[in-house]
Wavefront OBJ file of the C-alpha trace (Angstrom):
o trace
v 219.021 117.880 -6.840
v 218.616 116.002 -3.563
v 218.095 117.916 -0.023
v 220.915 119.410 1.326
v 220.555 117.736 5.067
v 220.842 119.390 8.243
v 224.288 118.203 9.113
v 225.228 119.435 5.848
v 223.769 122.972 6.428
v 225.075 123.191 10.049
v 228.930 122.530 8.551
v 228.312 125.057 5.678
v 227.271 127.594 7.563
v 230.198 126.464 10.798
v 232.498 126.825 8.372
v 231.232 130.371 6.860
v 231.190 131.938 10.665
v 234.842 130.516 11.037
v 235.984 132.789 8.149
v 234.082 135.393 8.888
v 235.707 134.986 12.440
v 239.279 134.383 11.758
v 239.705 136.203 8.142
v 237.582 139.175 8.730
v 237.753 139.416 12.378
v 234.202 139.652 13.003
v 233.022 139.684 16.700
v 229.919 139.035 15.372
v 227.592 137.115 12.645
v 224.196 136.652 12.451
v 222.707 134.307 9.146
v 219.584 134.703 8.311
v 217.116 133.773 5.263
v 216.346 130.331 4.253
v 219.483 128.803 6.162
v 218.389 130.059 9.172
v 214.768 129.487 8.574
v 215.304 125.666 7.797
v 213.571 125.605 4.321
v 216.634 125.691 2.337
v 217.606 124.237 -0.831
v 221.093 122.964 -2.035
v 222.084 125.661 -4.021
v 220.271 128.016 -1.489
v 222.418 131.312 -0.716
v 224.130 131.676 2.517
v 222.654 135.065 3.820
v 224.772 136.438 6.527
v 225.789 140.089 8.275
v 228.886 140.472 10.333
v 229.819 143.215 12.575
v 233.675 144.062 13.523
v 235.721 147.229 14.542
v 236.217 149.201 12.170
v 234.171 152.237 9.996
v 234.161 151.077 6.672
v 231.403 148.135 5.484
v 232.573 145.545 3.469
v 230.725 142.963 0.540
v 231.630 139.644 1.169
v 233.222 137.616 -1.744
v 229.716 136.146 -3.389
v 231.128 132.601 -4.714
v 232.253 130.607 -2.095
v 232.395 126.696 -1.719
v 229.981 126.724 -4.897
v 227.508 129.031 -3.654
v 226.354 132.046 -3.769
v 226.865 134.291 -0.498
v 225.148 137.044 0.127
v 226.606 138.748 2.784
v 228.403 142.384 4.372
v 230.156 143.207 7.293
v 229.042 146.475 9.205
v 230.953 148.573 11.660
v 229.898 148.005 15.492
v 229.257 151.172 15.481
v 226.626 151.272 12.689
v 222.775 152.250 13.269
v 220.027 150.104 12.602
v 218.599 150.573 9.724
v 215.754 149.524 6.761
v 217.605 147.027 5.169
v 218.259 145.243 8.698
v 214.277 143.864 8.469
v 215.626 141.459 6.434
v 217.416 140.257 9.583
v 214.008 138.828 10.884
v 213.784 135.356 11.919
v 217.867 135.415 12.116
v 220.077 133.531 14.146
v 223.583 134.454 15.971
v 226.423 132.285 15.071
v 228.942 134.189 17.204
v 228.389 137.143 19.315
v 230.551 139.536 21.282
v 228.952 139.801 24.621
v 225.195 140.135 23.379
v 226.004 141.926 20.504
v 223.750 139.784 18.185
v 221.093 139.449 20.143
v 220.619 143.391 20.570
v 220.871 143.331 16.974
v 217.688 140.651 16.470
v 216.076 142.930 18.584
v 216.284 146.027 17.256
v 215.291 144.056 14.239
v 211.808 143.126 15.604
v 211.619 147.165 16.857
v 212.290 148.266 13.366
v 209.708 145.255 11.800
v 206.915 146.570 14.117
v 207.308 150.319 12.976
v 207.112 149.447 9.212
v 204.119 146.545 9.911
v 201.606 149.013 9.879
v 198.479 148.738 8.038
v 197.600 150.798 4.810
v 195.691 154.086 5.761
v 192.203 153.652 3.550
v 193.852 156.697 0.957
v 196.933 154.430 0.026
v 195.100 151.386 -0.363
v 192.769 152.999 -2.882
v 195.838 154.840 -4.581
v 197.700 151.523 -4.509
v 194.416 149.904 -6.076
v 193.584 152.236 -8.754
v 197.561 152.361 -9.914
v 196.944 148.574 -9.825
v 194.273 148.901 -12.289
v 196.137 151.194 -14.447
v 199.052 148.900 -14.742
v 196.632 146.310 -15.656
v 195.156 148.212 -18.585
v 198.518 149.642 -19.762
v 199.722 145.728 -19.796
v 196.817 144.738 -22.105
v 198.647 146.419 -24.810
v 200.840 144.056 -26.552
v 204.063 145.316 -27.203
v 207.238 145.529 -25.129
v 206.498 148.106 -22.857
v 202.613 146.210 -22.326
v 204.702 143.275 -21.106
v 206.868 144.859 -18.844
v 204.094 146.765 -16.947
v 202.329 143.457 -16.473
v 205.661 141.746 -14.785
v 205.779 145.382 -12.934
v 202.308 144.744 -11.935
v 202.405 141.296 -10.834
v 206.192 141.947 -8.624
v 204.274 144.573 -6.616
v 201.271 142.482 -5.789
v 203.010 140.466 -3.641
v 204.417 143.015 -1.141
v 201.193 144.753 -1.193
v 198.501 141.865 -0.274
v 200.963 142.458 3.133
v 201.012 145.844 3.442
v 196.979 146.162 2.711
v 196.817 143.724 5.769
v 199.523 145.442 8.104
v 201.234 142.218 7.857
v 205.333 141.992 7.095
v 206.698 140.892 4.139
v 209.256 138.264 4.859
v 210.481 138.050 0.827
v 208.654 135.705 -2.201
v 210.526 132.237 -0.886
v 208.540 132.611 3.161
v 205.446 134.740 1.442
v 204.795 131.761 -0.713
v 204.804 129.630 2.201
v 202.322 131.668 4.717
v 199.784 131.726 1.822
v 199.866 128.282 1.093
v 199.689 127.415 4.379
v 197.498 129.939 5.509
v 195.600 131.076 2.886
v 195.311 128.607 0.000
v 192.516 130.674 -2.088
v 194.783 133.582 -2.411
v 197.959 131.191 -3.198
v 196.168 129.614 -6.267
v 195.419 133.359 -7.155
v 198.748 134.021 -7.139
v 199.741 131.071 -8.690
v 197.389 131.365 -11.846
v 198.297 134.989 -12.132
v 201.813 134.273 -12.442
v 202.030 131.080 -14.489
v 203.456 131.953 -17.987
v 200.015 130.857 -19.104
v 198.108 133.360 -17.062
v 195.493 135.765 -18.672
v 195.120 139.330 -17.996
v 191.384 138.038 -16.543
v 193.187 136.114 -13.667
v 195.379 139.182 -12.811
v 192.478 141.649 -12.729
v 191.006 138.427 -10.326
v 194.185 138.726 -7.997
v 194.219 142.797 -8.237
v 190.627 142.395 -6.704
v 191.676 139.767 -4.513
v 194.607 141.742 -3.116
v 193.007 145.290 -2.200
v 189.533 144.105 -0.731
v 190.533 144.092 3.013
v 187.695 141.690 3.760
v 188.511 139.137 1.693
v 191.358 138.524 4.899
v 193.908 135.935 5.763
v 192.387 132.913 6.493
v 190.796 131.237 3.200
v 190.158 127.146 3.027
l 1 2 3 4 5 6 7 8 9 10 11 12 13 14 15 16 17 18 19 20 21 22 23 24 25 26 27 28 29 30 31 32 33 34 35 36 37 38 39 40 41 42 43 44 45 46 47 48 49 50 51 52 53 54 55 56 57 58 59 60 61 62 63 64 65 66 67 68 69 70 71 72 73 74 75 76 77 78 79 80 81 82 83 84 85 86 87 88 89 90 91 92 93 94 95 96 97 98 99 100 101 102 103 104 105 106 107 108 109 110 111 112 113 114 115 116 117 118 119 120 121 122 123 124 125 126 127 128 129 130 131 132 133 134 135 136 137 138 139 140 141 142 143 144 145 146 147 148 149 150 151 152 153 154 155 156 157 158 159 160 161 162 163 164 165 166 167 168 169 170 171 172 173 174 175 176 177 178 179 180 181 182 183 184 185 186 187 188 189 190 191 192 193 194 195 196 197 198 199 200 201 202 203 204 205 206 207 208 209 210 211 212 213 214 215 216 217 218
């Protein structure tokens, strides 16, 4: 499929804040994820979060123009909350005033409280119900297999939380490592292939709960 350009994204995503402005009356929208980022794909979902007058939040309509939309529309009045870290690295389309922007940065306040690092306790508890998992997957049978793709889902967020680091979601997590830490992105990358052993996920378990091991790996 070829890359969507950036003119192409910009008129999307023009068009998405005009309905959201004139069908839903929002006073407010903010996109964020991989359209806002820049690193989107064609088929890429339009992530968005409106804000208008009224109490009741709405789900946006997901198919739209072809693609998917995942999006809601708040009350002004609403409080931030956890699912609003996903907000991070978002952009205001339209804004009330400065609506948006003290939305962004009540964001950031809400992505510093949870981007704390593991206290020594959970990172062993973490680790040792790692290593459980691991053994339980060995077994092979249904349940065997579903504790290893249990196993292998949680890794991700926690090589971030063992290094008081956010988790930005799989697509930008991907990207940091690869970028910034290349040894632990094969690890991830062997662990996860369909033809990964059990060996190369006991590798990444290790990997992900020894604190020295760090970020930056050439």
């Amino acid at each position: 499929m070829a890359r969507c350009s950036a003119a192409d994204n910009a008129t999307l995503v023009a068009a998405l804040a005009k309905v959201l402005r004139h069908d839903y009356g929002c006073h407010t929208a903010i996109l964020y994820g991989s359209r806002a980022r820049g690193d989107w794909e064609p088929d890429s979902d339009l992530d968005v979060l409106g804000f208008r007058d009224t109490d009741a939040p709405i789900r946006l309509p997901t198919d739209w123009q072809g693609l998917y939309v995942d999006g809601w529309i708040d009350a002004t009045a609403a409080r931030p909350n956890a699912s609003w870290v996903r907000l991070k690295g978002g952009r205001v389309l339209f804004q009330r005033e400065r609506f948006g922007e003290q939305v962004l940065a009540q964001v950031e306040e809400l992505v510093a409280e949870q981007t704390v690092a593991l206290s020594t306790d959970e990172r062993l508890h973490r680790q040792q119900w790692a290593r459980r998992m691991l053994r339980r997957a060995a077994r092979d049978d249904a349940e065997g297999h579903y504790r290893l793709h249990w196993l292998l889902f949680s890794l991700l967020e926690d090589y971030f939380a063992v290094r008081g680091l956010y988790y930005p979601g799989p697509k930008a997590a991907f990207a940091f490592l690869r970028q910034g830490a290349p040894k632990h992105f094969h690890g991830f990358d062997r662990a996860m292939a369909m033809r990964g052993s059990l060996t190369e996920v006991a590798d990444l378990v290790s990997l992900i709960y020894d604190p020295s091991t760090g970020i930056e790996q050439s």
